[in-house]
PLY file of the C-alpha trace (Angstrom):
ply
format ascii 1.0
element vertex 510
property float x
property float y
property float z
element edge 509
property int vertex1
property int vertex2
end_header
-96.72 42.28 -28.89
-100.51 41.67 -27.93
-100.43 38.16 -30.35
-97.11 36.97 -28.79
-98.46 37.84 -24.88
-101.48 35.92 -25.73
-100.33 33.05 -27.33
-98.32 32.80 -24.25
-100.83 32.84 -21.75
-102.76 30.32 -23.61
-99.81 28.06 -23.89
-99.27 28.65 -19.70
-102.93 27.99 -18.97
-102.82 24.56 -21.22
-99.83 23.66 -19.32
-101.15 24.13 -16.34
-103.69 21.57 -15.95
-100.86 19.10 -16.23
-101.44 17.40 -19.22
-100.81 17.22 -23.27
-104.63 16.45 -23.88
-104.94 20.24 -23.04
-102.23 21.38 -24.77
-102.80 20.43 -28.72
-105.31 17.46 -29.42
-103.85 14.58 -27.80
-106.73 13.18 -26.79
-106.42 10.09 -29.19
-104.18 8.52 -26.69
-107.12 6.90 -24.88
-108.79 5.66 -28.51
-106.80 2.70 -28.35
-108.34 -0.49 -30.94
-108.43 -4.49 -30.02
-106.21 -6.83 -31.40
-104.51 -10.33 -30.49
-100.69 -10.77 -30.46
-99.37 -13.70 -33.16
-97.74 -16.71 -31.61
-94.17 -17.74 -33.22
-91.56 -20.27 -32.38
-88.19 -19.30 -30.92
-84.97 -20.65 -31.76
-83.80 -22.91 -29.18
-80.70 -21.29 -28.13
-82.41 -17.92 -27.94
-82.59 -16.69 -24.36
-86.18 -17.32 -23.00
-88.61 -15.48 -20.34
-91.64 -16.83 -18.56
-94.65 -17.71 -20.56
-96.48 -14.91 -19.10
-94.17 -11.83 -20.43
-92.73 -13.68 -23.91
-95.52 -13.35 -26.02
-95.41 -9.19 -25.97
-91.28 -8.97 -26.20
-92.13 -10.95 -29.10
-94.50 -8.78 -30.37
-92.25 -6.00 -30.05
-89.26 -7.98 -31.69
-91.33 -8.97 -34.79
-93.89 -6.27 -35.80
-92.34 -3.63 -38.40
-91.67 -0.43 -37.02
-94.51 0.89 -38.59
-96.76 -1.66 -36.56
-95.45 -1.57 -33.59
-97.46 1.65 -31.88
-100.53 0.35 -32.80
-99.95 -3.48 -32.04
-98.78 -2.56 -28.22
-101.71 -0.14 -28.01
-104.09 -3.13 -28.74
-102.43 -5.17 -25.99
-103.05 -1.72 -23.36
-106.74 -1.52 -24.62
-107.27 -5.35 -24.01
-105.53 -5.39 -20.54
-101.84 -5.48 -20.57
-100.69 -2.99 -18.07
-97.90 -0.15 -17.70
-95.26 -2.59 -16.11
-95.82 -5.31 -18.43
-95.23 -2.75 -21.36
-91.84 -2.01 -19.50
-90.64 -4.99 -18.75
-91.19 -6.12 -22.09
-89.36 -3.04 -23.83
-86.23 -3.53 -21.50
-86.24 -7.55 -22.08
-86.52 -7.08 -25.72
-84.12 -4.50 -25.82
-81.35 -6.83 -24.13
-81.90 -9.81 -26.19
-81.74 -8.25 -29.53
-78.42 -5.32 -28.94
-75.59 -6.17 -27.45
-73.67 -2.96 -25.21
-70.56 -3.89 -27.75
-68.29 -1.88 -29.19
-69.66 0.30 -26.96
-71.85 0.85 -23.72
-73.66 3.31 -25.45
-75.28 4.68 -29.12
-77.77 1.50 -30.25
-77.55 0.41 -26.50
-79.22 3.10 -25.63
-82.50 1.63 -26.34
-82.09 -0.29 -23.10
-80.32 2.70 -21.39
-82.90 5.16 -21.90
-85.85 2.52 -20.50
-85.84 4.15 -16.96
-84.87 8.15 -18.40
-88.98 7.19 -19.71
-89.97 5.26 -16.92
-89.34 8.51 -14.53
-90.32 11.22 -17.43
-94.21 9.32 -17.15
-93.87 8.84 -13.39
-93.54 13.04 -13.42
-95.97 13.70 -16.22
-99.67 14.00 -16.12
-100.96 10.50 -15.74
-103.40 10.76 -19.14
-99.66 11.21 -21.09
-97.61 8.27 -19.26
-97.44 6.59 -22.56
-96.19 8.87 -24.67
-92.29 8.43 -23.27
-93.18 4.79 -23.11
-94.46 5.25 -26.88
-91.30 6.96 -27.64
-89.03 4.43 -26.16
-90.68 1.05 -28.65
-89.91 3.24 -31.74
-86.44 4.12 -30.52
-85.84 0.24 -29.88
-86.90 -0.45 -33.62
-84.32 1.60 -34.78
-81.63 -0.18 -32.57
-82.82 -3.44 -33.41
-81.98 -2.43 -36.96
-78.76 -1.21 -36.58
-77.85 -4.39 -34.59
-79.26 -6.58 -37.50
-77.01 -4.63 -40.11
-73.99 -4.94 -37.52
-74.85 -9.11 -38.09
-77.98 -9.82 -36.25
-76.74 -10.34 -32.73
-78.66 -11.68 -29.90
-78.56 -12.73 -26.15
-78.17 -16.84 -26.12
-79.47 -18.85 -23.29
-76.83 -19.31 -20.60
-74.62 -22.30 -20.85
-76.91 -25.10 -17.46
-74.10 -27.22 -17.25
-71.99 -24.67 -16.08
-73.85 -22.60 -13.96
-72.10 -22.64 -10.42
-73.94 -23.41 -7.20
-75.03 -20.82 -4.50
-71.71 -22.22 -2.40
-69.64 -20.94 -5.55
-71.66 -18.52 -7.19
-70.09 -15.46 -5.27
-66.35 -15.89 -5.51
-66.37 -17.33 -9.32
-68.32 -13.67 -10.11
-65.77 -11.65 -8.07
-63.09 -13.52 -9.72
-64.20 -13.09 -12.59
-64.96 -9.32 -13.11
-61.30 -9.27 -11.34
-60.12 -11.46 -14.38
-62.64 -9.27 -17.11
-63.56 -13.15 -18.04
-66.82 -12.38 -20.02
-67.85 -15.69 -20.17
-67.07 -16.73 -16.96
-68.81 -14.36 -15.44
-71.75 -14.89 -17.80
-72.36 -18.18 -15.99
-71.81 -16.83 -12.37
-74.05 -13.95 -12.74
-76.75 -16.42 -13.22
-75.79 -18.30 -10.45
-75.73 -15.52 -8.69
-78.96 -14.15 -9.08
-80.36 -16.96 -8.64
-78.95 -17.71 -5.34
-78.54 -14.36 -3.87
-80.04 -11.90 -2.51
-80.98 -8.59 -4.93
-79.64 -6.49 -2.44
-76.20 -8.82 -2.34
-76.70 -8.71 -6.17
-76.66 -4.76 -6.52
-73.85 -4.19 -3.88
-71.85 -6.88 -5.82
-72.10 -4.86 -9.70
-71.73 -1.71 -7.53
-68.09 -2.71 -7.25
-67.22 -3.05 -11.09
-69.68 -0.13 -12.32
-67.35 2.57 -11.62
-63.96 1.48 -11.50
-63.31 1.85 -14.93
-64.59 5.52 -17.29
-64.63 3.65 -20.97
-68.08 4.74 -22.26
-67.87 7.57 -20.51
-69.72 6.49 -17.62
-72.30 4.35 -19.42
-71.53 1.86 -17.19
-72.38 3.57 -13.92
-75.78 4.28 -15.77
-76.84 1.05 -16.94
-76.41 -0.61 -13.54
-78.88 2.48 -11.47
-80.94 2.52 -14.55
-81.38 -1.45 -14.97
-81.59 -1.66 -10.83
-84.56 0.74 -10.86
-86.14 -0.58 -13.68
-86.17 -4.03 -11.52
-87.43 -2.61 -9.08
-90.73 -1.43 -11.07
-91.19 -4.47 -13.25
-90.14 -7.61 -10.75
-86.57 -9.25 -9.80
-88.31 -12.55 -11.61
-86.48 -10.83 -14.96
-83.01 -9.93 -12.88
-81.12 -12.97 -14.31
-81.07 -11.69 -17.98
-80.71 -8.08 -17.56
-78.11 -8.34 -15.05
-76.35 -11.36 -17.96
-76.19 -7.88 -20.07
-75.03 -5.59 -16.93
-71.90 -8.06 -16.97
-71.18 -7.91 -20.31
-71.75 -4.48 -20.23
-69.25 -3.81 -17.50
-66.67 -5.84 -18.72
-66.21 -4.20 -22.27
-63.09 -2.97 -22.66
-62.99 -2.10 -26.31
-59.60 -3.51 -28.09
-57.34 -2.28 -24.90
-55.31 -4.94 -23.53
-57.00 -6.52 -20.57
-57.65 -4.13 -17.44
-56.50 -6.37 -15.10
-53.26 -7.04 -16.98
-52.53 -3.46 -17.79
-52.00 -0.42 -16.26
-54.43 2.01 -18.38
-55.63 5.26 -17.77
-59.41 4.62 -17.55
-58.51 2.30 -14.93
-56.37 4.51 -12.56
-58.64 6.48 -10.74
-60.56 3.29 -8.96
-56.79 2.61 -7.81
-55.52 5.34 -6.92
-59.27 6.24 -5.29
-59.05 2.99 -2.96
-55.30 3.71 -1.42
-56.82 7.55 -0.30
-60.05 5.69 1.78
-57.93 5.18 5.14
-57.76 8.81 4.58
-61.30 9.64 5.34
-62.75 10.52 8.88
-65.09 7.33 10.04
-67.49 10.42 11.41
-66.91 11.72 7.48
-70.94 10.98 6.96
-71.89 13.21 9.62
-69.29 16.48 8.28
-71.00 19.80 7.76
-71.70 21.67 4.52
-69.52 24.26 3.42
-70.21 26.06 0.17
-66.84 27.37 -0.57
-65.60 23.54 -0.90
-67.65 23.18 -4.62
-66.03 26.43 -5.41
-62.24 24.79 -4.75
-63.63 21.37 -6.37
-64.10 23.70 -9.47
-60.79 24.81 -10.09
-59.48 21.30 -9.92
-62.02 20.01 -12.58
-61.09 23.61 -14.80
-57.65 22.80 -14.61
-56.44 19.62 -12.67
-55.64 16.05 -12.95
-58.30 13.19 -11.91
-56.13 12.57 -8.56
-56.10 16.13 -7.73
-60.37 16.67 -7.72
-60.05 13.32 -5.90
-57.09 14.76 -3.50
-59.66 18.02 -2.70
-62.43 15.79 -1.84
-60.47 13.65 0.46
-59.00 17.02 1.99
-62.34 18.69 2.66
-63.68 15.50 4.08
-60.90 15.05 6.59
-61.66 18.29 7.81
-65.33 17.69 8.70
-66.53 18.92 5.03
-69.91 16.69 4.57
-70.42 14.51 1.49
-73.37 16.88 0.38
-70.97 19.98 0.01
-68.75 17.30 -2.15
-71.83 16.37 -4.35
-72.48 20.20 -4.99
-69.60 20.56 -6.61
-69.71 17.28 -8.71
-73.44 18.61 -9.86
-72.57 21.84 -10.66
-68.87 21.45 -12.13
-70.23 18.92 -14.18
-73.25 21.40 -15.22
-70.19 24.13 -16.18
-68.85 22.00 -18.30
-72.35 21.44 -20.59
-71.86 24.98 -20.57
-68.86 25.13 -22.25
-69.47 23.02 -24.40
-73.25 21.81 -24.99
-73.04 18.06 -26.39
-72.43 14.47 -25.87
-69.93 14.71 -23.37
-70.96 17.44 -21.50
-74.65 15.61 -20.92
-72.74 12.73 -19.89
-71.42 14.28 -17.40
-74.32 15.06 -15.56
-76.19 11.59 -16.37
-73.26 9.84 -14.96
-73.20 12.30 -12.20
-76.53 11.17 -11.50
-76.35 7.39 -11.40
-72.83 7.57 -9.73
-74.74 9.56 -6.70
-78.28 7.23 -7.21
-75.06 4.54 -6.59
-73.72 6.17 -3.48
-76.92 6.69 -1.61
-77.66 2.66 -2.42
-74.33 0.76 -1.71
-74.44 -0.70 1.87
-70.87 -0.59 2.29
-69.09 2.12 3.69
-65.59 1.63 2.23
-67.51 1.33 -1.39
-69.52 4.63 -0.82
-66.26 7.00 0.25
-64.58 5.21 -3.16
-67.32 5.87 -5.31
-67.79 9.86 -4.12
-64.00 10.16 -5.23
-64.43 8.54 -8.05
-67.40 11.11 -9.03
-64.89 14.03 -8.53
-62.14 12.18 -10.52
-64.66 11.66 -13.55
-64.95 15.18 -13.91
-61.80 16.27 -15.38
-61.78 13.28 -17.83
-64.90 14.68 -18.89
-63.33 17.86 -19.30
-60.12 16.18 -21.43
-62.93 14.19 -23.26
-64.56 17.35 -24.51
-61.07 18.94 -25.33
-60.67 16.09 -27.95
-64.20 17.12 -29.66
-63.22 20.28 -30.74
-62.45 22.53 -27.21
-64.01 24.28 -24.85
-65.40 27.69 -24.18
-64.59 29.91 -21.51
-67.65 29.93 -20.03
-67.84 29.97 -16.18
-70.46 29.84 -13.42
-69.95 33.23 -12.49
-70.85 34.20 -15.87
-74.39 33.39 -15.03
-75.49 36.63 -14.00
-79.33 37.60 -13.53
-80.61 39.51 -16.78
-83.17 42.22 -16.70
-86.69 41.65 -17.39
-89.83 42.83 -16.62
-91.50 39.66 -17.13
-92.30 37.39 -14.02
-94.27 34.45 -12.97
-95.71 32.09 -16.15
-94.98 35.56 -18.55
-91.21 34.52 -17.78
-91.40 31.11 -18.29
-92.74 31.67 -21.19
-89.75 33.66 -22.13
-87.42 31.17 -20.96
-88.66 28.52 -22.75
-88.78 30.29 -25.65
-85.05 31.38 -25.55
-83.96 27.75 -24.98
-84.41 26.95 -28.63
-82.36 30.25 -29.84
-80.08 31.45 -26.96
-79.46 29.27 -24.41
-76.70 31.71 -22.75
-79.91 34.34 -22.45
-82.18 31.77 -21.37
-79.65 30.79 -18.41
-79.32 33.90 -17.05
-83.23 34.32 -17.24
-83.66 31.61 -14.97
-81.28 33.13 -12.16
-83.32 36.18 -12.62
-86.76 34.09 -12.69
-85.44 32.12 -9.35
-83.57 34.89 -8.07
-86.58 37.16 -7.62
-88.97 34.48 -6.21
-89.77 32.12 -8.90
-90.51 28.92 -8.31
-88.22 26.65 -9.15
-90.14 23.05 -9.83
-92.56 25.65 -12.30
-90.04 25.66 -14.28
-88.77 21.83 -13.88
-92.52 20.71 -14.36
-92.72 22.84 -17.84
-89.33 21.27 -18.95
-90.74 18.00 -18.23
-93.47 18.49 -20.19
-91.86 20.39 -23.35
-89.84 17.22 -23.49
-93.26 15.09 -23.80
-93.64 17.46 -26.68
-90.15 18.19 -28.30
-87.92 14.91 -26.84
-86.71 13.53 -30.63
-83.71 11.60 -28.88
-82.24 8.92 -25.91
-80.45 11.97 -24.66
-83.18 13.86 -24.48
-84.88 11.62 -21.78
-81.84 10.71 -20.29
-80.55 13.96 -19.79
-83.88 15.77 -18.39
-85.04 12.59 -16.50
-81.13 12.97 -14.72
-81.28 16.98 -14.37
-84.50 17.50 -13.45
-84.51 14.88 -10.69
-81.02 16.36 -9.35
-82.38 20.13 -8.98
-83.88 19.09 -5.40
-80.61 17.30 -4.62
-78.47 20.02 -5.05
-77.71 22.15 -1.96
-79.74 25.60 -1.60
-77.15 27.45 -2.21
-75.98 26.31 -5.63
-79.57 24.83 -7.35
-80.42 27.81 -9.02
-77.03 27.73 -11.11
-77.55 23.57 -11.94
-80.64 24.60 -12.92
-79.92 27.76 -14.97
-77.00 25.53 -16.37
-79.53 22.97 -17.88
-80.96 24.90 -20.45
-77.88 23.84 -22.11
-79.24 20.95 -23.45
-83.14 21.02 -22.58
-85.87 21.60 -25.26
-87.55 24.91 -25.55
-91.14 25.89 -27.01
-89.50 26.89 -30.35
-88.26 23.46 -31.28
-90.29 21.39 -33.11
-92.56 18.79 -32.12
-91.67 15.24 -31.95
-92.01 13.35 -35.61
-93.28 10.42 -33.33
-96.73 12.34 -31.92
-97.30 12.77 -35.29
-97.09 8.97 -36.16
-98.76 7.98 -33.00
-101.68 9.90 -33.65
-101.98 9.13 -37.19
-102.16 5.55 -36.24
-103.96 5.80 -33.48
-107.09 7.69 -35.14
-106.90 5.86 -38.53
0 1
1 2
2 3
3 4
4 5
5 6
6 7
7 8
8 9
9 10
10 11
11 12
12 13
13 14
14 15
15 16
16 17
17 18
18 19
19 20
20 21
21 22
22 23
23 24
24 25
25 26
26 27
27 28
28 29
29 30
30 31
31 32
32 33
33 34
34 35
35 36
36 37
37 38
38 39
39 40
40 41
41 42
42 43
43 44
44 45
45 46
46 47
47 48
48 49
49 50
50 51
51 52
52 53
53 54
54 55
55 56
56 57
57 58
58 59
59 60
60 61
61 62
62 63
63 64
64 65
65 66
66 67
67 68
68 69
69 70
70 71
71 72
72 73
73 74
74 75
75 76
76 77
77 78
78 79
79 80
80 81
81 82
82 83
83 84
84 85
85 86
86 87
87 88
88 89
89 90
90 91
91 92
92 93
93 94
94 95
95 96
96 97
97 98
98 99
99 100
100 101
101 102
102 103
103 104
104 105
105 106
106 107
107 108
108 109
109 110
110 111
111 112
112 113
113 114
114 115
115 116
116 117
117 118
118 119
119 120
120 121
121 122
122 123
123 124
124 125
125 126
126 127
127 128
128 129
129 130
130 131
131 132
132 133
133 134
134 135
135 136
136 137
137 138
138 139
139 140
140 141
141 142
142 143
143 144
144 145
145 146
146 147
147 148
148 149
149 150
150 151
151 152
152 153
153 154
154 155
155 156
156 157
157 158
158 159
159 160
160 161
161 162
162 163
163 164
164 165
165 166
166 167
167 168
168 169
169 170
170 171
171 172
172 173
173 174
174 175
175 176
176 177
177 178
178 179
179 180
180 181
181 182
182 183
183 184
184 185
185 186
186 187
187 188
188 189
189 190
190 191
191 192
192 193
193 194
194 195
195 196
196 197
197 198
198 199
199 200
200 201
201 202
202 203
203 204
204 205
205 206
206 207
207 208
208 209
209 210
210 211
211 212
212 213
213 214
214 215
215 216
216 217
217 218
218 219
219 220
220 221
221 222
222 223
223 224
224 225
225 226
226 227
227 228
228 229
229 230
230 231
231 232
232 233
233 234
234 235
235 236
236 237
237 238
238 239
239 240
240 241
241 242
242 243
243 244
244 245
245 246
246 247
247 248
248 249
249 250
250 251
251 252
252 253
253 254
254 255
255 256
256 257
257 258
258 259
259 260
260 261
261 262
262 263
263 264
264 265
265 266
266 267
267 268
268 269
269 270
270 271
271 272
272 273
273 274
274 275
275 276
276 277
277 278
278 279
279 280
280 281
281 282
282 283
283 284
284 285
285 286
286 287
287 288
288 289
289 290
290 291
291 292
292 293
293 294
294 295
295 296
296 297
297 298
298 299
299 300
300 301
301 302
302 303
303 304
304 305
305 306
306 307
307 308
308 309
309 310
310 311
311 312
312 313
313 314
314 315
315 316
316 317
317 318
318 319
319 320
320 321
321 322
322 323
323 324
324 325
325 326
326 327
327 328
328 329
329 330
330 331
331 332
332 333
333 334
334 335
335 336
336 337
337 338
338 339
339 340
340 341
341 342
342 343
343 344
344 345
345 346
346 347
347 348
348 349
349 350
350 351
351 352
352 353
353 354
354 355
355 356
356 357
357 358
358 359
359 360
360 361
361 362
362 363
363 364
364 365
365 366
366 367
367 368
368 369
369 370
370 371
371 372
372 373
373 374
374 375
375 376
376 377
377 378
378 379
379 380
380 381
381 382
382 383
383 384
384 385
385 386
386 387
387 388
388 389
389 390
390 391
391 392
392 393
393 394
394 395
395 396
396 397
397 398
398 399
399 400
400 401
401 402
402 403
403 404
404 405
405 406
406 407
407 408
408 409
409 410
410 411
411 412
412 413
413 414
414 415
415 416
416 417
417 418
418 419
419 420
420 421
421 422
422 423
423 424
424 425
425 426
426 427
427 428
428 429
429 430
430 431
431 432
432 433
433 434
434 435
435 436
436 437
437 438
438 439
439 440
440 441
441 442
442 443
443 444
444 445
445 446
446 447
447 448
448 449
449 450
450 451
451 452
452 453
453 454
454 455
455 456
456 457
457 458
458 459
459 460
460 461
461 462
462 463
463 464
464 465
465 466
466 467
467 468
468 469
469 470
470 471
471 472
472 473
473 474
474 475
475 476
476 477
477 478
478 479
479 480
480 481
481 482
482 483
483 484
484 485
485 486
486 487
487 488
488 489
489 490
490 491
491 492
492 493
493 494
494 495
495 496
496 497
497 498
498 499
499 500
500 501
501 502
502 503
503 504
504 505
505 506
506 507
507 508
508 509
């Protein structure tokens, strides 16, 4: 008992000088060697960028995976900086995999790009690379799988066709209306480079969420792409947004959306006749925490339309939108509870970017449709997760404080160790750790930095980068539950270490 209270404490007072140097030999993250970057021809057709950032996307296109850490690593020690480094990995990740069939799996190389952005904005600042790190081996193995899908990659836009700034507007509405890939390919450039980027997001905000193929990929790319922009420069808008569009506009081999009446598609509908519906004063409404507790039965057991229907109720009766975003957060955190997995992570990433959307979107009529549409995603996440392999029965209420006599770091310790072998125990741990006083962003700051440690996938970031940035966003009353509920699909202290800090230090010392 002695060994395993010690080892403890030691791990606690490494993590709490904030940073992986002190926590296992990391220090050969600031032994970075000199090198140049070679200089290749592109094919003509091949979507360019400016002089300046082309010579590193094409070092991260062309050096074999096994290269790549320590060629980038050269380019940091000789000057390149943080936001170069990221605007190269996103660029290089949406010229080289396309978001078809799906908004999602190998496209998550460009997906997960802000998840590791916001992971090293909340680490220690000696271990901002290692997400970053992460993130250029990840798009290696995308790159791959897009080359043995046939090699596809992001043309140059058609000049001749490019509209004007008098046009540029109505052919792009038209033609996300119309799902016309390619002519909206050549009005999103026109677009963006006409417009405003606040016109520009409030535009894609429209056609993010109207539709839940991908299961709400979409919503994601356009907050994660918009705040990636907003870190590396709008001067590399014009392609990522080209993606955004042909992101949003997938619609897998369904007959076309606007042609069709399909059940992805309903919920923006329906959503938009129920607006009127809303008090104009519905911004100012005051919380009420039985209203999550009544937008839970409807996700347990209802239709899209009915959440939707007890949103728009509550709201006409002076419920505030924060009381409706409880419930969104948390039923969406119940679900990963029942069933731990794809869908039920998704549920609170797209949770996420559908509220980073609603607190962006300038207009009013666009941010009561896309609150609805939160609530209405949750119970097709629910049917989603009934068609891989059911649900549990596993409830909020069942997250009941457990005894323990351990407190402060002694039960975060304990926490974290029961994440990798019994997440139900290590949920009710945290109710008991927050319950009697503990502090809650302890135990987010640990998380974020066991997942420097243990994060071996694009969920991994995307999920705690989403999570842990909600916890604050979630009404008192409720954030210990979202929070307890997270451990679902966090990393604990007993998995193992990441097969990449392995790599990175072997190459970085030899």
């Amino acid at each position: 008992m002695f060994t395993k209270l010690a080892t403890r404490r030691a791990f606690l007072r490494s993590a709490s000088t904030g940073s992986l140097a002190a926590m296992g030999g990391f220090a050969f993250l600031s032994q970075l060697p000199r090198v140049s970057a070679e200089d290749t021809q592109l094919k003509p057709k091949l979507v360019q960028f400016d002089g300046h950032i082309e010579p590193l996307v094409r070092l991260i296109e062309e050096s074999p995976r096994d290269k790549l850490l320590e060629r980038v690593a050269i380019r940091i020690r000789g000057g390149t900086s943080y936001r170069e480094v990221l605007a190269a990995l996103l660029l290089a990740g949406i010229r080289n995999v396309q978001p078809r069939p799906s908004v999602g799996f190998k496209f998550h190389c460009v997906l997960v790009v802000n998840s590791c952005h916001l992971a090293s904005l909340s680490g220690p600042v000696e271990d901002r690379w290692l997400p970053i790190f992460w993130a250029l081996d990840y798009f290696k193995s995308s790159q791959a799988d897009e080359a043995r899908r046939g090699g596809w990659r992001m043309n140059s836009v058609n000049e001749s066709i490019v509209p004007d700034a008098l046009r540029a507007r109505r052919l792009f509405v038209e033609a996300m209306d119309a799902w016309d890939a390619d002519k909206a390919d050549v009005a999103t450039a026109g677009l963006v480079r006409t417009a405003g980027a606040t016109e520009v997001f409030n535009l894609f905000a429209r056609y993010a969420a109207r539709d839940y193929r991908s299961i709400g990929h979409k919503a994601i790319y356009l907050a994660n792409a918009w705040r990636t922009l907003q870190v590396i420069g709008w001067e590399f808008a014009e392609p990522v947004l080209r993606s955004l569009t042909f992101a949003l506009l997938n619609h897998g081999d369904e007959p076309n959306p606007a042609q069709s009446d399909l059940a992805a598609d309903r919920p923006w509908r329906e959503n938009a006749e129920r607006l009127g519906r809303i008090p104009d004063n519905w911004l100012g409404g005051k919380p009420n925490d039985a209203v999550p507790t009544e937008l839970f039965q409807a996700f347990r057991h209802g239709t899209p339309s009915a959440a939707a229907e007890t949103a728009v109720d509550a709201l006409s009766h002076g419920v505030g939108p924060q009381s409706i975003w409880d419930g969104v957060f948390v039923g969406a955190g119940e679900l990963l509870m029942r069933q731990p997995g794809i869908v039920g992570l998704h549920g609170l990433t797209t949770a996420n970017a559908m509220h980073y959307l609603w607190r962006a979107v300038a207009d009013d009529g666009l941010r009561r449709q896309l609150l609805l549409q939160a609530c209405a995603f949750n119970p097709m996440f629910r049917d989603s997760a009934k068609g891989r392999g059911g649900l549990g029965d596993q409830r909020i209420e069942d997250l009941r404080p457990i005894a323990t006599e351990a407190s402060g770091n002694e039960a975060l310790a304990e926490i974290l160790a029961d994440i990798s072998v019994d997440r139900m125990r290590a949920a009710r741990k945290v109710e008991s750790f927050l319950s009697s006083g503990g502090n809650g962003h302890d135990l987010v700051n640990a998380a974020r930095r066991m997942l420097f440690r243990k994060g071996r996938d694009a969920h991994d970031y995307k999920f705690s980068s989403a999570v842990l940035e909600d916890y604050s966003r979630v009404s008192p009353a409720w954030r210990n539950r979202f929070l307890a509920m997270s451990v679902f699909n966090l990393k604990g202290s007993g998995h193992p270490d990441s097969d990449l800090l392995n790599r990175t230090r072997s190459a970085l010392q030899g």
